[in-house]
N, C-alpha and C positions, 0 to 999 in steps of 0.2 A: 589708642590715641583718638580724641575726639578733635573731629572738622569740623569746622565750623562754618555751613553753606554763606557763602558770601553775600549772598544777595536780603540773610538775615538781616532787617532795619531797626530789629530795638532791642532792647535787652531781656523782653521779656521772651520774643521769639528764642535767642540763646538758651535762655534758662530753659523753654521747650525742650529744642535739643537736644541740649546737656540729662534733660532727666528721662525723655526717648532712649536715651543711649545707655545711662542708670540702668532703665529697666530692663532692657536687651540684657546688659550683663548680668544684672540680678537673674535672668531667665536663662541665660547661658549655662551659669555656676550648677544652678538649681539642676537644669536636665540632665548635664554630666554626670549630676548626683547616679542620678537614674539608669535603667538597663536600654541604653540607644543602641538597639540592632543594625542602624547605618553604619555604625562604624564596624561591622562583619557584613559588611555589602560591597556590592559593585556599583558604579553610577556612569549611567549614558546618556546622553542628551540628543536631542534633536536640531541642536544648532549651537554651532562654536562660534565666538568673540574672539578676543585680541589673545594671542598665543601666552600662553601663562592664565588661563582663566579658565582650565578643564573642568569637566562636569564632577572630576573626584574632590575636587574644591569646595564642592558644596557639602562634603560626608566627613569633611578632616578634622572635625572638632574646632578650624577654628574661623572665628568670627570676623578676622580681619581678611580672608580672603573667600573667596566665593567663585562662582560658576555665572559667567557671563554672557549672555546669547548674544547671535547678532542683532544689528538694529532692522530689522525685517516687518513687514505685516505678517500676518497666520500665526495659528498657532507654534509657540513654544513650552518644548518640554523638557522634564527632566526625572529618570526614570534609577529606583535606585533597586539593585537587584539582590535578595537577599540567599544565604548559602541553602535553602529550606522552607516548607510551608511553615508559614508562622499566622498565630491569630494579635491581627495587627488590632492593637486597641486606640490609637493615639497616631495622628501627624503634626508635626510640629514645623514650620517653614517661615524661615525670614526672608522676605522677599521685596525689593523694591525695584521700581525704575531708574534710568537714570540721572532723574533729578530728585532721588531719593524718597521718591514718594511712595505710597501705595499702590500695589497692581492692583485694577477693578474688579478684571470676569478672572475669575480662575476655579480649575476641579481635580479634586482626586478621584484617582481612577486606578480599575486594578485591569486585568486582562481576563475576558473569558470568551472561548473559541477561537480564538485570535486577533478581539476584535476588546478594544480598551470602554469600558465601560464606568460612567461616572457614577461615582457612590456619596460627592457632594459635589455640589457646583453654586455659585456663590457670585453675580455678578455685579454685583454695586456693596463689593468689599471697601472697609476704608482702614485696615488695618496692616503694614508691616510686617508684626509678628504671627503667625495666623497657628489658630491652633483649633484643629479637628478631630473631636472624640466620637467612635462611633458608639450609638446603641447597641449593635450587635456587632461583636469583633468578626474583624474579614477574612477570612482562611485566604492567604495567597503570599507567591512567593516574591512578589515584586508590586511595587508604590509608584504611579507616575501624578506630578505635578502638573498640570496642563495649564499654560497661561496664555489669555488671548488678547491682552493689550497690544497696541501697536509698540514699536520701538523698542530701545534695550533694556531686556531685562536681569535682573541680580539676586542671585539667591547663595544670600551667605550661608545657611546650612538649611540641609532637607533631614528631619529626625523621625524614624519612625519607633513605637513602643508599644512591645507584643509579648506575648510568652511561644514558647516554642508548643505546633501542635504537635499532639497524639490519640489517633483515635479510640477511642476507650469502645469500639465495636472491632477493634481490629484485632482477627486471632491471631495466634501463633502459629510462624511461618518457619516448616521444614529447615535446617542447617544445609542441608545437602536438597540442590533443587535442580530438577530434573523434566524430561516430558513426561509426564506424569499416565501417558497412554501408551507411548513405546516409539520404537526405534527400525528405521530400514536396516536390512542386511548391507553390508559393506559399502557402510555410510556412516560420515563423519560421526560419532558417537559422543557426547562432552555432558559433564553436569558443572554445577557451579554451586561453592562450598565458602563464603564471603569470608567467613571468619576462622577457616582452617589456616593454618601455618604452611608455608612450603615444605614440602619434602616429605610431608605427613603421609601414609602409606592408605590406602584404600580396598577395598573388596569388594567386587563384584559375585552375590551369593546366592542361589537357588531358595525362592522365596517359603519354601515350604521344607524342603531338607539342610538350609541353612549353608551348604557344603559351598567352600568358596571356591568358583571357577574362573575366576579373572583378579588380578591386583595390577596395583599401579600407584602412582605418588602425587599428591594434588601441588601444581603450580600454579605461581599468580590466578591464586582463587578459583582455579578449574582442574576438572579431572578428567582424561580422556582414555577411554574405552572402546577408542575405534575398530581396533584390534578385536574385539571380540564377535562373534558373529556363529553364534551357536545354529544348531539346524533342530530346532525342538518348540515346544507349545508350553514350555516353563515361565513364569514369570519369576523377576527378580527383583534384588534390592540393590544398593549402593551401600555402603558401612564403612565409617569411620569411628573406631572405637565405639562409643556410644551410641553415635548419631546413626539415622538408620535414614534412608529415603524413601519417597512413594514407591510401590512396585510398580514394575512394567513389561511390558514384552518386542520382543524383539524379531521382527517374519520377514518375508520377502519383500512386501510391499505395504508394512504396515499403514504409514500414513495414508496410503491408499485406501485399505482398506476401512480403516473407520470415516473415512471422510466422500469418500464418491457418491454414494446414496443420498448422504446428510445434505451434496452440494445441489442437486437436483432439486433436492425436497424444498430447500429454503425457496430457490426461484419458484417450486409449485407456491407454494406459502403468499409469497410476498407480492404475487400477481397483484396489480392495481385490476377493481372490480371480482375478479374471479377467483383471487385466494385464499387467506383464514379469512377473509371480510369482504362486503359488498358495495363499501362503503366508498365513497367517492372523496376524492383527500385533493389538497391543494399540493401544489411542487411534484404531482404524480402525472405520470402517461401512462407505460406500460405495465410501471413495477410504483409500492405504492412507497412514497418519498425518494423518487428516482433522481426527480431532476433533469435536468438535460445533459450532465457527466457522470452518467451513470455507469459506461462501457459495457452495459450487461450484453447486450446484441453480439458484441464480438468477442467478448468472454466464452459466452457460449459457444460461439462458432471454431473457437481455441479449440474448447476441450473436447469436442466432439472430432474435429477434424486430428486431434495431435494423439487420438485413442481410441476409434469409432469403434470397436470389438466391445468395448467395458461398458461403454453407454447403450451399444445395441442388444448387450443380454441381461438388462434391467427390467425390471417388474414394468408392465405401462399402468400409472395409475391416473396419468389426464384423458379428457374427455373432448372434444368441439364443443362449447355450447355457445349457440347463435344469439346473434345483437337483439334479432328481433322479439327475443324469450325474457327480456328484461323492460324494466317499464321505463317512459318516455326521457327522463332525465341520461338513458345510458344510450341515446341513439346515436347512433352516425361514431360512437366512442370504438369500438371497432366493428369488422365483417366485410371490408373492401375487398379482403383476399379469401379466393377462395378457399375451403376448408381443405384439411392435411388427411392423407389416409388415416383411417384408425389405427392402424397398425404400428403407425409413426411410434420410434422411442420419443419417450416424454423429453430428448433434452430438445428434438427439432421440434415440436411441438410447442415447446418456450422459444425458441428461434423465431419460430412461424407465428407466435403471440406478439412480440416485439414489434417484429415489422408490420403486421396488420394493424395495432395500435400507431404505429409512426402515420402509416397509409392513410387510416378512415379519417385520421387529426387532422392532416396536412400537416405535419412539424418541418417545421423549416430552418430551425441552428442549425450553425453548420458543424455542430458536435451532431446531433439529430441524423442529418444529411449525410455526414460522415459515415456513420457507424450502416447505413443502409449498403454502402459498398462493399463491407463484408459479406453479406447476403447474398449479393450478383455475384459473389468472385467465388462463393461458397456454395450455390445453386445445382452447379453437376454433380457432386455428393451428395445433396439432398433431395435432386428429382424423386429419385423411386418413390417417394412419399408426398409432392411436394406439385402441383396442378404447374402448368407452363405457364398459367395466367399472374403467379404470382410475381415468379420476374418479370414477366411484357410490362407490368405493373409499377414494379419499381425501377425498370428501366428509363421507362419514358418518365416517369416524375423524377427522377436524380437529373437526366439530362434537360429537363426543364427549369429543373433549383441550384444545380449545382453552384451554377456563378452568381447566384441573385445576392447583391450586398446587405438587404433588410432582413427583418423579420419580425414577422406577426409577434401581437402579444401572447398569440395562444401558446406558442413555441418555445419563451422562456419565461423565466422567474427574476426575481429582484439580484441574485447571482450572477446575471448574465454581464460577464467582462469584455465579452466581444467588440472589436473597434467596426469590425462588419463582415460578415458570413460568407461572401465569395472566397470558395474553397481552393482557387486557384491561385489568390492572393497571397503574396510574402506575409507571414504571421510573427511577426516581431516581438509583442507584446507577450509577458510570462504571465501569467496566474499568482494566483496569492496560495495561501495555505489551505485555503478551502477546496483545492483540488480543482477548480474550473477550466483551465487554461493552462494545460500541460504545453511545455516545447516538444513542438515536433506531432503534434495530433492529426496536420495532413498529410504525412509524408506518407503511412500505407496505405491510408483510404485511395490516395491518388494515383500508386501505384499499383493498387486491386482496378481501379477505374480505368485506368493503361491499358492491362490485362484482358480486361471485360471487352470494352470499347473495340480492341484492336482483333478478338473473336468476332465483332458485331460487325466490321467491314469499314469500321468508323472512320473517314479520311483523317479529320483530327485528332485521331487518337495520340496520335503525340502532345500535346497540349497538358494532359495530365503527370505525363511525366516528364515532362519539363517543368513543371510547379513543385515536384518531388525533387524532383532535382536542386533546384533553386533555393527550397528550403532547408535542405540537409545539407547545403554547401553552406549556407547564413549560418547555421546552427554549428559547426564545424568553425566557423569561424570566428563565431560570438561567446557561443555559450562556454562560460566560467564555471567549471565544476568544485571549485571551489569555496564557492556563491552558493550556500545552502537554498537558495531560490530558484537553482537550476535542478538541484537534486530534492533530499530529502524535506525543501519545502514546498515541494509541488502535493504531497501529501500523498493519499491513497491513488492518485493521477502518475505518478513520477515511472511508472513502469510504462507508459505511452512512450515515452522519450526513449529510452534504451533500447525499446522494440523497434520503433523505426531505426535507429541505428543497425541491427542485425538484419533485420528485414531486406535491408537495401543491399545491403551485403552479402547476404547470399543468394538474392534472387537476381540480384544485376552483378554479378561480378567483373564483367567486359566494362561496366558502365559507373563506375562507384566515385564519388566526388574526392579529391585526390586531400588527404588527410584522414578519410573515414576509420581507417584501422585505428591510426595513433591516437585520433580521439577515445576509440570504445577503451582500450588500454590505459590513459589518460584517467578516464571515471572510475577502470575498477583499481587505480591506484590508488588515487580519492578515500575512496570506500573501503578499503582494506584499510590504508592510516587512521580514520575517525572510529577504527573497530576492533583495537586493541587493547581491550578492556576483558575482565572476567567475565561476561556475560556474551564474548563476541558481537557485541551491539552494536551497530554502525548509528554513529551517533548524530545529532545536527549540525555540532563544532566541533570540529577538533579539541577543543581547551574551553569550551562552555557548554550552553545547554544538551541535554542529552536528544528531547525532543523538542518541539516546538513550541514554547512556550503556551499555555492555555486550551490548549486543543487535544482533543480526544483522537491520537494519530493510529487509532487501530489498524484500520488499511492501510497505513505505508509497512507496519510490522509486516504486513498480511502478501502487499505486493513489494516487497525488495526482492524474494527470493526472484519475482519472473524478470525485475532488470538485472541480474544478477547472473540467470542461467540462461538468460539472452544475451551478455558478454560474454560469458564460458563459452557458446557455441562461438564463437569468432575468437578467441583471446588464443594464440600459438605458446606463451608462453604457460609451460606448467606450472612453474611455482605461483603463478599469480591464478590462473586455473585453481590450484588446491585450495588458496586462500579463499577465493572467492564461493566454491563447494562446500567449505565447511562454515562461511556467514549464509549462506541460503538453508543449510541443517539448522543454525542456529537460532535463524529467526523465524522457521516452524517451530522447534522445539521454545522460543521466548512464549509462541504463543500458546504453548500447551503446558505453560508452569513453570518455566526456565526463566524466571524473572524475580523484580525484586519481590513481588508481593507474593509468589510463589501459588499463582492463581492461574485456569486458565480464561481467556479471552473471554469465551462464553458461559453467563450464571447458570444455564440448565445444563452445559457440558457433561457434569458427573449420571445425568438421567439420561445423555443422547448421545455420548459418546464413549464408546467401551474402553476402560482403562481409567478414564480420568476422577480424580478424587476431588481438586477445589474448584470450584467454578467461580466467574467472576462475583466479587460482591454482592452487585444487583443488577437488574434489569428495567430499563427505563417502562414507566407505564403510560400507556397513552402517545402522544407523540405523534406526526404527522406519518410516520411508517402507519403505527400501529402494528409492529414486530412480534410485542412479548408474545402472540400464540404461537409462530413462524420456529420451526424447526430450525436448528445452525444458527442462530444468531451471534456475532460476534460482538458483543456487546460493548466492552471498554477492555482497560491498557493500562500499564503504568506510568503513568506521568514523569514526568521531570524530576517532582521531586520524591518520587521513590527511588532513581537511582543518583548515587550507584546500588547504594543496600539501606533502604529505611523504611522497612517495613511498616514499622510502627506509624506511619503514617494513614495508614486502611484507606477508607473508600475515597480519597478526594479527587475533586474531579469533576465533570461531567462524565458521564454515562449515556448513552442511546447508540442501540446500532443504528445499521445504517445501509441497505441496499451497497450502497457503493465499497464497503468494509468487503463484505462477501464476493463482488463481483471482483475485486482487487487480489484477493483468494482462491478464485477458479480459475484466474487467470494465469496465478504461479504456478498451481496444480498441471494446468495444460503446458506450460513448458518446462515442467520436472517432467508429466508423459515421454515428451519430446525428447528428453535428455537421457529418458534412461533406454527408448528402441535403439535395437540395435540389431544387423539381419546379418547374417550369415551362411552363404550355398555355396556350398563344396560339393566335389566328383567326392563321394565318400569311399567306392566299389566303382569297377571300372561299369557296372551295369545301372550306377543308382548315382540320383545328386537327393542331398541333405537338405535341409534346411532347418536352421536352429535360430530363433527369434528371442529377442530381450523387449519383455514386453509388459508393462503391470495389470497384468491380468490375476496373477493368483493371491488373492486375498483368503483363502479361507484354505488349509492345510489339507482338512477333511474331504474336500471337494476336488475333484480331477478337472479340471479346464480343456478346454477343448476352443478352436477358435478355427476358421478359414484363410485362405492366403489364396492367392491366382500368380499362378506359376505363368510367364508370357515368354513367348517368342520374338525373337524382331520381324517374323515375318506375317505377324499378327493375332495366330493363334495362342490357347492359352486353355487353362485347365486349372479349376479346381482343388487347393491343396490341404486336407484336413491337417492341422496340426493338435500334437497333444502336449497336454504340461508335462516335463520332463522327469518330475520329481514332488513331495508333497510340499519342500522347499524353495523349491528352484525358481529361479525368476523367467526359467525359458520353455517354451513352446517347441515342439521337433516333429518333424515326421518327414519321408521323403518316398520319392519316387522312382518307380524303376525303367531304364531308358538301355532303349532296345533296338537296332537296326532302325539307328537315327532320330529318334519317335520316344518319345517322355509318353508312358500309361500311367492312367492313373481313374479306376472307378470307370473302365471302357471307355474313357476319352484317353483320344490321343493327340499328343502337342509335335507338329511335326516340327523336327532341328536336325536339320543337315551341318553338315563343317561347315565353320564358318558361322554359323546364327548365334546369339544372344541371348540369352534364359535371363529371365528379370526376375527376381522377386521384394517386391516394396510393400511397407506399412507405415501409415498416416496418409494423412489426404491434405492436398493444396503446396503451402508452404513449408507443412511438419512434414509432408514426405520423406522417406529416408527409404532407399535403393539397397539390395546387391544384385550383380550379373556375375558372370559367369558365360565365357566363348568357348563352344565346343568345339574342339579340334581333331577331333577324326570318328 
């Protein structure tokens, strides 16, 4: 029906109108001709009108209604989402104000890295109907509208015309997809089979005698082989009728074992100044494209304290080299602390690089500031190696910065979301996708600081945890895990959060803010719902995106498992326990070719890691890292719209690792460590106590392990206790000692224990400690 604006004064205005409105239709009829991918879309908008004028109003084919904003200044959008990457060739939008005029400034825009990016912008439009051909079609799976006229806007349909992509570089991806390197011994075990039928039967088969030693039946699109757990050096297949999988193998400690070395090497690598390059990079401090949420400092101090035995019988392949051996551009960049033994394993050596680099800078964020508290809390495991001058050092400069609200420009980057850096302040504000501003980033630093402070004699010591406290009660009471912004939108960051959750939990159990259990149960309910899918993938939505639109979210794959087996250490209940043990297998094994592209994580994978056959696509060249020479690179992920199963979409994407990808990754590693010690001393003989340890030490079959423990008394004394690998399988360490007229020998030392004393034997260091005793009684 045409209206006709009232304040039209002559007839020939009408006749305008009327042939405006002609053409609209003529243009309508025409498109509909056409293949309109809007109408196989979703549409959301950035501001709603008068009820009855939703943003799907503008995709509904039809002309008499439309999507209304309110009458607001700022930008208004409207964003249509389509089921798949598509190469958009064409926008088509009618768009007026409310006096039916034409909008001025407006852009289309598509998303990349999660940040909406215009591909036209236009602002002294004078047309209504607006139509946008690009030169080169846009690979993307969503269209927004951007309008920045004042007052209310109307867009009776938003049309976009594309053909569906597919990369014509994109190979052929396995039926049956699996970790393409292998599997821990009795541990969740699963592949994923998209287009097998239920009930379809399966083989598990010795990849060289063919002989089948495991079967089983594929459900909703997965097949699980957890049961299996052979004790041998065979690799296998998976086989469904035809389809056959990668080979793989299956050991004590496999993931271990192909990745411990790899994690070290990458931090050698990727050293800002001292690693593959000497070169001096912008967004770098210690590591090059670090940034300021980098977590590597206390990544590090993870893995080494939650396994100190695997890191201390590593090859040493770093060196000290002095600030002053470099020419003038690299001064004052570090050398404030002084140098580590030589002797040092290379991961405190990277420890010891970090914070010398924070030191000789002055870095003053209070992510920066933060991450130095691990260090002090982490110091009496690393003395033997490690001069006294280094903490006096960053003692006095933490309790000089700690509360300071500024900060130097040297200290951060164009990233920096901080409302202000006093670490003892409530921190309200969340982060965006780009991982900056995780919830909950002060709560351990604060309580390491507690820790520290209250050894130091500190009268204030209390002060720090009162801030820890303060914040995990906010956090308890605010944060929505529902709210993908609490969770899987905090990106490669979002394992900050859980960890303070657990952290507070077991180290203050007297002291815990009243709600903290029901929360951590709470997330991993969350998490288990959005992860019922073939692929076990915890996804962004429950019932929408899988990941986060635009962004390259390799470190969240990378770090779920450590929030994940950071709620399993707290979670009483088992079944929620299982569930959440078999999506931490699952999203190691995503990253190792259990996805849609059937790719792993890392392009040089298949040359640096034993077992793996696809590696990612490609490898970013150049870049602010400057990675591609850096050993372990996790380079890209599958995107959104490869799942749930569309392979055929190949490389799209952004690509580039990323420092913070890998540190997101040593971090889950250092609490799978954690998860899997486990101590055991028994009276084995009325004359001998045992000791049998679960520990991921034995990565190599061929090789007998060997490792130390210290047998203690409560009366002080203590001794020495060699343990050996139990088996060329076995995950456990044993060895014991023989106890004689009150007195444990052992190697001519003697541990005196009368009735009544306590025999201790623990492994890990700090907070990954894990105990047993044992009261001798006569």
């Amino acid at each position: 029906m045409l209206i006709i604006d009232k304040r039209s004064k002559s007839i020939s205005q009408i006749i305008s109108h009327a042939f405006v409105f002609g053409m609209v239709l003529l243009y309508y009829q025409t498109a509909c001709a056409q293949n309109n991918l809007s109408a196989t879309g979703t549409a959301t908008a950035g501001s709603g009108g008068p009820i009855g004028n939703a943003a799907d109003q503008a995709i509904d084919g039809n002309m008499e209604t439309a999507w209304v904003s309110e009458k607001t200044k700022g930008t208004k959008w409207i964003t249509v989402i389509l089921p798949g990457a598509t190469e958009i060739k064409e926008v088509h939008a009618f768009v007026e104000t409310d006096l039916g005029k034409p909008v001025h400034h407006y852009a289309i825009q598509t998303l990349l890295n999660g940040s909406w990016r215009n591909h036209t912008l236009n602002a002294s439009n004078q047309q209504k109907d607006i139509v946008v051909a690009f030169k080169k079609a846009l690979l993307t799976d969503r269209i927004r509208l951007a309008i920045e006229d004042e007052g209310l806007v109307k867009v009776r349909e938003l049309e976009i015309y594309g053909e569906q992509y597919i990369d014509s570089t994109a190979t052929e991806v396995k039926k049956i997809l699996v970790n393409q390197s292998g599997y821990n011994l009795d541990k969740p075990k699963r592949f994923t089979a998209p287009e097998v039928p239920d009930q379809t039967p399966f083989f598990i088969k010795d990849l060289i005698t063919k002989e089948i030693v495991y079967r089983g039946t594929v459900q909703n699109g997965i097949g699980d082989f957890s049961g299996f757990n052979p004790l041998s050096d065979v690799a296998y297949i998976v086989t469904i009728d035809t389809l056959t999988s990668y080979p793989f193998r299956i050991g004590p400690f496999w993931l271990e074992r192909v990745t411990y070395r790899n994690m070290v090497d990458f931090m050698t690598g990727a050293r800002h100044y001292l690693g593959t390059t000497d070169k001096i990079r912008r967004l770098s401090w210690a590591w090059r494209d670090g940034d300021f949420f980098n977590w590597a400092l206390q990544s590090l101090i993870a893995q080494f304290l939650s396994n100190p035995s695997a890191y201390k019988r590593m090859e040493r392949k770093i060196s000290y080299r002095p600030n002053d051996s470099f020419p003038p551009p690299y001064k004052d960049k570090w050398g404030s602390l002084a140098p580590y033994a030589e002797d040092a394993p290379d991961i405190v050596k990277l420890i010891h690089w970090d914070v010398d680099v924070k030191i000789s800078q002055q870095l003053e964020h209070e992510h920066q500031k933060a991450e130095l508290a691990h260090f002090l809390y982490a110091f009496p495991y690393l003395k033997q190696w490690l001069p006294q001058q280094n903490f006096d050092i960053v003692y006095a400069y933490l309790k000089e910065k700690w509360t300071k609200a500024n900060v130097d420009k040297r200290s951060t980057s164009q990233y920096d979301k901080s409302p202000e850096h006093n670490l003892l302040s409530l921190k309200t504000k969340l982060g965006t996708t780009k991982g900056e501003l995780p919830p909950g980033h002060t709560v351990i630093p604060n309580l390491m600081m507690f820790e520290v402070a209250s050894k130091q004699g500190e009268p204030d010591a209390d002060k720090y945890f009162n801030a820890a406290y303060r914040q995990m009660s906010w956090m308890i009471a605010h944060l929505d895990w529902h709210d993908s912004l609490s969770t899987k939108g905090q990106r490669m960051s979002e394992h900050m959060t859980m960890r303070a959750f657990a952290y507070f939990y077991h180290q203050y159990p007297d002291k815990r803010p009243e709600g903290l259990y029901d929360k951590i149960e709470e997330w991993a309910k969350v998490a288990i719902d959005r992860s019922d899918n073939m692929w076990d993938f915890r996804k962004f939505t429950k019932d929408g995106d899988w990941v986060p639109a635009g962004w390259n979210e390799t470190g969240n794959v990378l770090g779920f498992p450590a929030c994940a087996l950071a709620a399993m250490s707290v979670i009483k209940n088992e079944a929620l326990s299982n569930a959440l043990n078999r999506l931490v297998w699952a999203h190691f094994d995503n990253a190792f070719g259990r996805n849609p592209t059937g790719r792993h994580f890392s392009y040089d994978g298949p040359t640096e890691i034993e077992g793996v056959d696809q590696g990612w696509y490609s490898a970013h060249h150049g870049g602010v890292g400057l990675l591609e020479p850096v050993r372990f690179v996790f380079d890209g992920s599958p995107k959104n719209n490869h799942y749930p199963n569309h392979p055929e979409i190949g490389n799209l994407g952004w690509t580039e690792g990323w420092v913070q990808f890998n540190t997101a990754f040593n971090i889950s590693m250092a609490y799978l460590a954690h998860g899997e010690v486990a101590i055991f001393l028994t009276r084995s003989r009325k004359n001998s106590l045992s000791v049998r340890l679960r520990v991921p030490l034995n990565f190599d079959e061929q090789v007998v392990d060997e490792m130390n423990v210290v047998v203690r008394a409560s009366n002080g004394d203590e001794v020495v206790l060699k343990l050996t690998e139990e088996g060329p399988y076995s995950k456990y360490m044993v060895g014991s000692v023989r106890y004689k007229k009150h007195k444990v020998k052992r190697n001519d030392k003697v541990l005196q224990a009368k009735k009544g004393d306590v025999i201790t034997v623990s492994y890990g260091l700090g907070y990954f400690e894990k105990k047993a005793a044992i009261t001798i009684k006569n």
